[in-house]
C-alpha positions in Angstrom: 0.0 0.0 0.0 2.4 2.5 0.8 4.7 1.6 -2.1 1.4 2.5 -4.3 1.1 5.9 -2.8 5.0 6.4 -3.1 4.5 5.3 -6.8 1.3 7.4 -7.3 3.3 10.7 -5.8 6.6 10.2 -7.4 4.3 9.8 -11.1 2.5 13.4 -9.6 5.5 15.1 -9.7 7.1 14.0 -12.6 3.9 15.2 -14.2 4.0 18.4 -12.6 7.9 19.1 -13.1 7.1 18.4 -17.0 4.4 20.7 -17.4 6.1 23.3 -15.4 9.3 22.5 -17.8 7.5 22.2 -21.3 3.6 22.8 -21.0 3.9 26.7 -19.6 6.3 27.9 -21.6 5.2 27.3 -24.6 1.5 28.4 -23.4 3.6 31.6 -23.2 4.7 31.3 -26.8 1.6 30.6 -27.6 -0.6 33.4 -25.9 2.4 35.9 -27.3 1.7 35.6 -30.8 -2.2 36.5 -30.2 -0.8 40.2 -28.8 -2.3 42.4 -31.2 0.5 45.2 -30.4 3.0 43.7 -31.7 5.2 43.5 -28.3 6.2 40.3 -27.4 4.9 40.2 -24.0 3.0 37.9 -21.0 0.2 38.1 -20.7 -1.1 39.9 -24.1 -2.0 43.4 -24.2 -4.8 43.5 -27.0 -6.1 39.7 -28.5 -6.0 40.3 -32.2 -4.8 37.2 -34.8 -3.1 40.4 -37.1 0.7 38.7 -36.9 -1.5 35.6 -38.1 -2.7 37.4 -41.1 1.0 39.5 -41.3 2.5 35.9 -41.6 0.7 35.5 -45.2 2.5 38.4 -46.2 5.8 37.7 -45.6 7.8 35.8 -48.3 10.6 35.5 -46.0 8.4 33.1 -43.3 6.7 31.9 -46.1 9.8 30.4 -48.0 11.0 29.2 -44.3 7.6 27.3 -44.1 8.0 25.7 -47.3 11.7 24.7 -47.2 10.9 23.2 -43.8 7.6 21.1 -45.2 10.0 20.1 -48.0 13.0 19.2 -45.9 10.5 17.4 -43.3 8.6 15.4 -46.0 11.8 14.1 -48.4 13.1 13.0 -45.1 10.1 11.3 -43.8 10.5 9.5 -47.2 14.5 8.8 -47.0 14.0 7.6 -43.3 11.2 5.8 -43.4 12.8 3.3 -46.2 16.4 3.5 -44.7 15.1 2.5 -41.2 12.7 -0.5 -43.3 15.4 -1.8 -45.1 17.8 -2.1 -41.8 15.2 -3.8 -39.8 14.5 -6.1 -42.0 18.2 -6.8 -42.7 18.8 -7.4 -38.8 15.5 -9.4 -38.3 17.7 -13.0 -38.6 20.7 -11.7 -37.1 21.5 -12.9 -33.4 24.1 -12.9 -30.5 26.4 -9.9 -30.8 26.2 -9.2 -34.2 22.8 -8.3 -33.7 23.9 -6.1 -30.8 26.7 -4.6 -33.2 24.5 -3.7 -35.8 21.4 -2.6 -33.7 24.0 0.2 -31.5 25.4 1.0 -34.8 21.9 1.7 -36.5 21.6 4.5 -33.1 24.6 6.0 -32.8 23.9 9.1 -34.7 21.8 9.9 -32.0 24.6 9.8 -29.5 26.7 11.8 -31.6 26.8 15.9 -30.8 24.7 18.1 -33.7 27.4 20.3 -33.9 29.9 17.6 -34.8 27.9 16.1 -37.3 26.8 19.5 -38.6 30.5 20.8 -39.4 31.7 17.3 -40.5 28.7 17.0 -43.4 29.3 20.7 -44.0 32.9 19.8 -44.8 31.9 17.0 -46.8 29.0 18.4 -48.8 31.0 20.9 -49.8 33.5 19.3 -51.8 30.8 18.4 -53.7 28.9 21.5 -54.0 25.8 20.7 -52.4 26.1 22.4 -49.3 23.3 25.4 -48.4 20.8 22.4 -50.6 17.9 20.4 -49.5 19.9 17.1 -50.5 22.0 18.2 -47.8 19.2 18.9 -45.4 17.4 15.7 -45.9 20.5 13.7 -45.7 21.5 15.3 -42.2 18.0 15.2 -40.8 17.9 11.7 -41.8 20.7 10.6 -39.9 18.8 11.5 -36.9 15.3 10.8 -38.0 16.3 7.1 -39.6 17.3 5.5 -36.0 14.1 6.3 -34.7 11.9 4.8 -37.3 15.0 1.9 -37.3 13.7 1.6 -33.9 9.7 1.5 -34.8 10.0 -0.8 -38.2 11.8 -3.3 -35.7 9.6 -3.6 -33.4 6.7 -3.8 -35.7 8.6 -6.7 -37.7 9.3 -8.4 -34.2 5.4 -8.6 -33.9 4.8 -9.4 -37.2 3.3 -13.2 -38.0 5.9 -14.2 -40.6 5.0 -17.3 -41.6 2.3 -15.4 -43.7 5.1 -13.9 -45.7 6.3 -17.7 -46.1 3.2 -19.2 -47.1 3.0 -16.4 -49.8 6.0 -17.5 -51.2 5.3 -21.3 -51.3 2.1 -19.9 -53.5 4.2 -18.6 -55.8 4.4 -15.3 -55.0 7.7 -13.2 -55.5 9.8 -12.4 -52.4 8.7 -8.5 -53.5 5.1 -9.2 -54.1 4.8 -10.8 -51.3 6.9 -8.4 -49.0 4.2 -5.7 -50.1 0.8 -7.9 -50.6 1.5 -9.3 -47.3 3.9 -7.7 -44.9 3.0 -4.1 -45.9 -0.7 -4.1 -44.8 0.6 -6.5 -41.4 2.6 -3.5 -40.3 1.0 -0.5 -42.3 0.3 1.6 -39.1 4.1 1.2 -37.9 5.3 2.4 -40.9 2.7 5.2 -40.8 4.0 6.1 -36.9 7.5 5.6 -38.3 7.2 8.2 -41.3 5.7 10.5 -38.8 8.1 10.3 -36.6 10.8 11.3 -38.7 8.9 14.0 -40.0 8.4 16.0 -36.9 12.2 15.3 -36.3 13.1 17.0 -39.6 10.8 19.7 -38.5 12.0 21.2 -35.4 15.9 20.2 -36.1 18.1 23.5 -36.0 22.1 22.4 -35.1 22.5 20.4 -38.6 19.9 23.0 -40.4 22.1 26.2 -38.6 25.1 25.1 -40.7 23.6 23.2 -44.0 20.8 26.0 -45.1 21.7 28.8 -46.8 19.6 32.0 -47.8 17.0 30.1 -50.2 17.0 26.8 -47.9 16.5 28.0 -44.1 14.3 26.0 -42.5 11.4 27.4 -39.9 14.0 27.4 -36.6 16.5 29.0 -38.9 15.0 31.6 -39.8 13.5 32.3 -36.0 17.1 31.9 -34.8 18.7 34.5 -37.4 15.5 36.8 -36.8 15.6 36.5 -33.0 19.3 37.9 -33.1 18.0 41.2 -34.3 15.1 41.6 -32.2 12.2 40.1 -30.5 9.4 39.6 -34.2 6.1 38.5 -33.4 6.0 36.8 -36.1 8.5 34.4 -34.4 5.7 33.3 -31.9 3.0 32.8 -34.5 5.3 30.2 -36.6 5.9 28.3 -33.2 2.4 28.9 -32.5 1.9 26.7 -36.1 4.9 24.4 -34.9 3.4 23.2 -31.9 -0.1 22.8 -33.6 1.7 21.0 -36.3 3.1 18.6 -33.7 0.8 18.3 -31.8 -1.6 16.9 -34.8 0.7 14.9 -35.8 1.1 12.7 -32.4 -2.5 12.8 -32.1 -2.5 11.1 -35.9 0.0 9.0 -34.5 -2.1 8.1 -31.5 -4.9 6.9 -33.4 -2.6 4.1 -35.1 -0.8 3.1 -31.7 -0.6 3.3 -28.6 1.4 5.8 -26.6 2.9 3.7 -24.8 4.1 1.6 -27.5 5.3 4.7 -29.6 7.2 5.8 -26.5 8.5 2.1 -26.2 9.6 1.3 -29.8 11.4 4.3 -30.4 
């Protein structure tokens, strides 16, 4: 009994330390961009949705919205069939080579942003291609692939494969049957999993600081470099979109799986 009050406490105030840490302050952001004065301040002066409609007329926000919706959705794409094809190349590996190639799948993710950022800015530029959206997708995959890695593997771990097998002692070839059969098994994981790396791609900045260039800064880019001049309210109404983008996304993603087993496959 008292171990279940101890449990039910300690969950209360990891609760309460994460909406104090997260929740408020980007209410804050939120409630900022509705301040018809155009002063970015807590609590809002006048409620007006004017740096809403300003945000229409502002190529330079505009552009930033687009390159990030491009950036996000190539490497949705990119990561989503990376992090397919290594699950299913690790699914009969086992013992430590399965180890090996599973920690080497993640270690991007253990790897600074400002390391890789400088080290594919180096590299991209030898071949031109830095300041491009090639270079964006490619470095926001390399942290958006080990997640959906992470999601395709669990979904093929649950997966009834003897279906797969049975298709091809009908006759069916190994493609065929990998999309007739497989595909609609694990359709929602790879759904959760393109997700996923989309809202990665979206909010990145370290890699997108040091790869985007003029014509390809993405959404935090653009706040970051307009921030450094002074306080735009036009900052909080593109987070403002951010968070509502996110937000419907994970609620998307709820509806095809659980939270809990989002939170545990990736």
């Amino acid at each position: 009994m008292a171990e279940s009050i101890a449990r039910r406490w300690l969950f209360r105030t990891v609760v309460a330390v994460l909406f104090g840490l997260l929740v408020l302050p980007l209410g804050i952001v939120v409630a900022t961009a509705f301040d018809g004065t155009g002063a970015v301040v807590f609590p809002p002066v006048e409620l007006s949705v004017r740096w809403f409609v300003a945000l229409l007329d502002s190529p330079t926000w505009l552009r930033a919205l687009s390159n990030s919706l491009v950036v996000a959705g190539g490497t949705s794409v990119l990561s989503t069939l990376i992090g397919v094809t290594a699950a299913l190349g690790v699914r009969r590996l086992g013992g430590p080579f399965r180890t090996v190639a599973v920690s080497l799948a993640v270690l991007p993710l253990l790897v600074p942003g400002v390391i890789i950022g400088v080290t594919l800015l180096t590299f991209f530029s030898q071949f031109g291609l830095q300041q491009s959206y090639p270079a964006l997708v490619l470095a926001h995959s390399l942290w958006a692939t080990p997640l959906t890695f992470s999601v395709m593997q669990a979904a093929f771990a649950r997966f009834d494969w003897r279906r797969y097998e049975a298709a091809l002692d009908l006759g069916a070839p190994p493609v065929r049957a990998f999309v007739g059969v497989v595909v609609p098994g694990v359709r929602a994981s790879l759904v959760v999993a393109a997700l996923v790396a989309f809202i990665v791609s979206l909010q990145e900045f370290v890699m997108a600081l040091f790869l985007s260039g003029p014509s390809t800064r993405t959404v935090p880019v653009e706040a970051w470099n307009s921030l450094r001049q002074s306080l735009d309210p036009l900052v909080s109404v593109v987070s403002t979109l951010l968070v509502v983008a996110v937000v419907a996304l994970v609620l998307v993603a709820k509806t095809m799986t659980s939270l809990e087993r989002l939170a545990r496959d990736t």
